[in-house]
N, C-alpha and C positions, 0 to 999 in steps of 0.2 A: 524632263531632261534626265537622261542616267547620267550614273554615278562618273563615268569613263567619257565625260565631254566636253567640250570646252563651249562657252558664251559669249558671243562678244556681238559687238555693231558694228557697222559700215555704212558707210554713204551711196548710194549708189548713183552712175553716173551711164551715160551714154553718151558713144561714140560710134564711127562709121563700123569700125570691127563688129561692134555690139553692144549689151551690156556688160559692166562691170561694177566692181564693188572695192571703197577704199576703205582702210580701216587698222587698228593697230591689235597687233600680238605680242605676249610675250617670248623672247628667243629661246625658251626653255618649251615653251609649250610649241612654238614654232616647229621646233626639231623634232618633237614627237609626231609630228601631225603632217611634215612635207618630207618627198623624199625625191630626191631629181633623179630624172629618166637618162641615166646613162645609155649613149650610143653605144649599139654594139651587135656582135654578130649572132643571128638566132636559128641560122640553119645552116649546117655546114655544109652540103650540098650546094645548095645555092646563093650560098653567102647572101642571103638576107638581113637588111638591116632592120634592126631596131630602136626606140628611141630618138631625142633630141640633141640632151644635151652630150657635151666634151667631157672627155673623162677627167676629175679631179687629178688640178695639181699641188702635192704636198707643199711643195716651196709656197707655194703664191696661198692655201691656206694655215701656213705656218705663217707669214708676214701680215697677213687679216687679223689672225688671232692675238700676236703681237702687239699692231696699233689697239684691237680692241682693249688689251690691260691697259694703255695709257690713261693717264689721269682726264684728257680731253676728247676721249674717243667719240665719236657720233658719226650714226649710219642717218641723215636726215633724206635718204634716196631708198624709195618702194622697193621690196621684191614683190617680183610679177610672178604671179601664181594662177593654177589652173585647182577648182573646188569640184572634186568627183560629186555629184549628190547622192548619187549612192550611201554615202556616209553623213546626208543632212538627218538628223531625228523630224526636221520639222521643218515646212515649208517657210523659206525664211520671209520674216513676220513686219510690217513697217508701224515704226512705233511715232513716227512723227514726219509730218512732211509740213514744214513751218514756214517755209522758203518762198518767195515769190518765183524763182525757176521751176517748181515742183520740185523738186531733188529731195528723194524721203531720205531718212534714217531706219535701218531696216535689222532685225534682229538675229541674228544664227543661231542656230544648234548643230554642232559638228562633234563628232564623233571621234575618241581619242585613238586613231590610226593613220599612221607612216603612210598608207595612199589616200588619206582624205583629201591632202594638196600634191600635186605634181610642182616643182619647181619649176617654172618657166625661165627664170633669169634672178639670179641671187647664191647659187650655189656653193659657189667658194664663201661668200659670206656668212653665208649659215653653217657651213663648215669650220668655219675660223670662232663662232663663237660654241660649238661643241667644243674646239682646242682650247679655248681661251680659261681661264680661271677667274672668272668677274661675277658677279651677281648679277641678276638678269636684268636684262634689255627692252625694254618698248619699243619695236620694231616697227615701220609702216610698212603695210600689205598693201596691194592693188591685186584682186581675182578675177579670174572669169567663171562663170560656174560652167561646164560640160564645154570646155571651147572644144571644138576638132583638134586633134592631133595636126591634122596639117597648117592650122593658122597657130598653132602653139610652134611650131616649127618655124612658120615664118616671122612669127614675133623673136625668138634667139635668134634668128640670121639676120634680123633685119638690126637689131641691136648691137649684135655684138660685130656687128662686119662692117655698119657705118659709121661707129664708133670713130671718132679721130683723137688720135692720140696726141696728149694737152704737148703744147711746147715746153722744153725744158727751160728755155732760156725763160720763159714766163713762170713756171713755176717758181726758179729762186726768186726773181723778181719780186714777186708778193712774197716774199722774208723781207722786203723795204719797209714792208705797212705793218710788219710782226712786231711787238714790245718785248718779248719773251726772247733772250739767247739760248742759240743753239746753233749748230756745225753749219747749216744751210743759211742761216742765216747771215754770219760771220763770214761766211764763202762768197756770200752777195756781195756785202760789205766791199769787201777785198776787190774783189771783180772790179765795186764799180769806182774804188780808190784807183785801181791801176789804167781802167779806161781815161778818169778823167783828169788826175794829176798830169800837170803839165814834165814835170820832173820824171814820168815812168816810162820806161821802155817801152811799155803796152797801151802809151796814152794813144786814142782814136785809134786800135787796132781791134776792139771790141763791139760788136753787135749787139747792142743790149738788148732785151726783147728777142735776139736772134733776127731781127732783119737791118738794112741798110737806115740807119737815122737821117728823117726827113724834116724839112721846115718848110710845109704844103708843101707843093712836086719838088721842093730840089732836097739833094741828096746830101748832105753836109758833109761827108766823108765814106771813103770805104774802109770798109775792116774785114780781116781775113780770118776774124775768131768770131766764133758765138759767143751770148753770153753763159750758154747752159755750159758747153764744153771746157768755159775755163771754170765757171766757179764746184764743177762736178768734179773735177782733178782736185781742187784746190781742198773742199770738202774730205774727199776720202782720207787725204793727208792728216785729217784731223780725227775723225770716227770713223769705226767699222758700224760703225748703227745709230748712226743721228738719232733715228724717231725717240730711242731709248732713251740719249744723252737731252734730246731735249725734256721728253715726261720728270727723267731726274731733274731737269733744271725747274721743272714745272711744280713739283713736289718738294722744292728747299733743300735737296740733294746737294752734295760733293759733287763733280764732275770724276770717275775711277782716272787713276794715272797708273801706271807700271812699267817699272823699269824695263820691261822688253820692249813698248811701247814703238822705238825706234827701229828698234831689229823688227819690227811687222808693219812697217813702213808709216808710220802713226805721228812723223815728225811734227806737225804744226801743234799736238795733241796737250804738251803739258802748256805750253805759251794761252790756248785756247781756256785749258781748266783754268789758269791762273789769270783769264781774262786780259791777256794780253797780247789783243789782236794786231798793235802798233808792230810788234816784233815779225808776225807772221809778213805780213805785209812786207817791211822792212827788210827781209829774206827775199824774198818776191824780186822786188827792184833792185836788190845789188845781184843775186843770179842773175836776169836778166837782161841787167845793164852789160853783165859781162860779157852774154852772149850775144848783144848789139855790139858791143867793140869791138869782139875777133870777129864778126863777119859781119861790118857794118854793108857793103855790098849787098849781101842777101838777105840782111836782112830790112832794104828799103824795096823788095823785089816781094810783093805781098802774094805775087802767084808762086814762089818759091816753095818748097815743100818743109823748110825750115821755117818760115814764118805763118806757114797753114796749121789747122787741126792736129796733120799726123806729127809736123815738128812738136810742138806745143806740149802733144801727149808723151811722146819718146822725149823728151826736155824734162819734164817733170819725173817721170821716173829717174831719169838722172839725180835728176836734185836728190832723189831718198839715198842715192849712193853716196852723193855727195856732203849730203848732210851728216850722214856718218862720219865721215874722214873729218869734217870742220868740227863737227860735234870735242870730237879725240882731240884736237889741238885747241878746243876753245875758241875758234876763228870762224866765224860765220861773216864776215866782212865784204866786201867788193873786190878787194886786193886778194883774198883766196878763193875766190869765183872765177877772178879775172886770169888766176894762176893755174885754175884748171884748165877753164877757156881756149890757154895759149897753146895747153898740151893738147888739146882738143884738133884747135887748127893746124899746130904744124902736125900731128901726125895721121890726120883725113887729108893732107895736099899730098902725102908720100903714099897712100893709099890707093894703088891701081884698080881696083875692086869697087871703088865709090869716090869718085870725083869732088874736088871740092865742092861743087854745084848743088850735090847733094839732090839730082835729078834722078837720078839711080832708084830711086825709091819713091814704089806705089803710094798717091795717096790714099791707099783705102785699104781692108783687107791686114796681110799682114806688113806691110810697109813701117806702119809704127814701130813695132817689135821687130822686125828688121835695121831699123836705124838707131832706136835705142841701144841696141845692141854694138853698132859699131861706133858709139858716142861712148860707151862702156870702154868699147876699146880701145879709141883714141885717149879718152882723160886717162889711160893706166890706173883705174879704179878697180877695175877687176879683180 
């Protein structure tokens, strides 16, 4: 073996594709040794293409590199890689086949070069931990040695295009089963206090899991929210960057407070550091008890656009308005909820532009920000 090589074992396995090999790298020697095949243009004449994969995006491996500083970071999902042999020293060698399947153990010798692995599916990953500042990583590989170009193509299409993207309502969901506080988790909380308290505005108007609650085929209620969409509002109110606030909670950290905190719309944020999620909540239900009073009509009207997603989202931006002004008088109560509310309703009825109905406006698109906007207008919070 030269001096410029790395060693390692794999498993090897077969599948309809072919052979392949599984096996662990370190992230440091990783990055030296794979380098993904950007798509892109190689003839200008004929605009020919070249390559696989999607050209890197900064945002998405700046928030990889991110979770990897966390205190619980773990990648336990393969990169899929293609192994040039060009770059094997030595035909790779099986040092043990013990298994009743046959499935050897088989030995490499690879050469310390940037094309020795093609990146098939891991990119932004291994991107994120070039960004990252951690000590290195035990990575699991899966390779093919010499695959075609054209099944390494279809291997990223076929992955990255049937991919379904997880539910959000499910995501906070499992913050149920977390022990560890942090924003997502407390947003759950929240969500599933307001769904199922008999006293909240919001009781059975929640989707938990994001579909209709069933008990076998029958449907036990409708509701016009998700659960991802309310406790995702709810969330933001408290953190600009959960994953952060929770590794600090994870490391016996302070929860950061600052006094702008509010002016950057951060309102649930000092209640949350100071673990006092009673009060969030509490905010929740006198806001929106108020907003069940002035328009108790629409809002028992669950296909209304007040009582849908787009009200919900355009309501909560309110609240950060609002919480300001209550903030200044010290009055966060029901009674100064119920007093902006008033100003709310009578001055959307004198509004020839948008109906009290509040039908006027798109559920989708900019409708939100559209209504928000004249709920600004109506409270005279402006």
């Amino acid at each position: 073996m030269s001096e410029q090589a790395l060693k390692f074992t794999a498993i090897r396995l077969t599948q309809p594709i072919g052979e392949l090999f599984v096996g662990k790298i370190s992230s440091d020697k990783l990055a030296s040794l794979a380098k993904a095949d950007i798509r892109r243009i190689t003839s200008r004449e004929l605009e020919k293409m070249s390559g696989i994969q999607r050209g890197l995006s900064s945002a998405r491996v700046t928030d990889i590199a991110r979770y990897i500083e966390t205190v619980d970071a773990s990648f336990p999902n393969a990169f899929i890689l293609n192994l040039n042999s060009e770059f094997l020293n030595d035909a790779p060698r099986e040092i043990g086949n013990d298994c009743e399947d046959g499935t050897g153990i088989y030995c490499f010798d690879v050469s310390a070069n940037e094309k020795a692995f093609s990146i098939i599916d891991g990119q932004h990953r291994l991107s994120g931990f070039q960004k990252a500042e951690v000590e290195t990583f035990d990575l699991i590989v899966a390779f093919f040695i010499d695959l075609p170009i054209e099944d390494q193509a279809y291997l990223f299409s076929t992955i990255n295009v049937t991919q379904q993207k997880v539910n959000k309502s499910l995501v906070y969901d499992l913050f149920d089963v977390s022990e560890t506080r942090s924003p997502q988790r407390t947003a759950h909380l929240i969500t599933k206090a307001l769904n199922t308290d008999e006293d909240s505005p919001l009781y059975r108007r929640i989707k938990l899991l994001g579909i209709a609650p069933k008990f076998g085929d029958e449907v036990l209620y409708k509701a016009p929210l998700s659960q991802g969409a309310v406790a995702s509002r709810i969330a933001e109110l408290i953190s600009a960057d959960p994953m952060s606030d929770r590794d600090s909670i994870r490391r016996g950290k302070e929860i950061a407070v600052d006094a702008a905190d509010v002016e950057r719309g951060l309102i649930f944020r000092k209640f949350f550091a100071e673990e006092k999620d009673w009060a969030i909540l509490r905010i929740m239900k006198n806001y929106f008890r108020a907003v069940a009073d002035a328009f108790p009509d629409l809002w028992e009207k669950q296909d209304n656009p007040l009582s849908k997603t787009i009200g919900y989202g355009a309501l909560m931006r309110l609240l950060v308005d609002a919480f300001g002004e209550g903030a200044r008088r010290g009055d966060l109560s029901f009674d100064f909820f119920s007093e902006l509310m008033t100003r709310v309703r009578r001055n959307s009825a004198m509004d020839q532009d948008a109906p009290l109905t509040f039908e006027s406006f798109a559920a989708a698109g900019s409708g939100e920000s559209k209504l928000y906007g004249k709920l600004k207008e109506w409270s005279e919070l402006a």
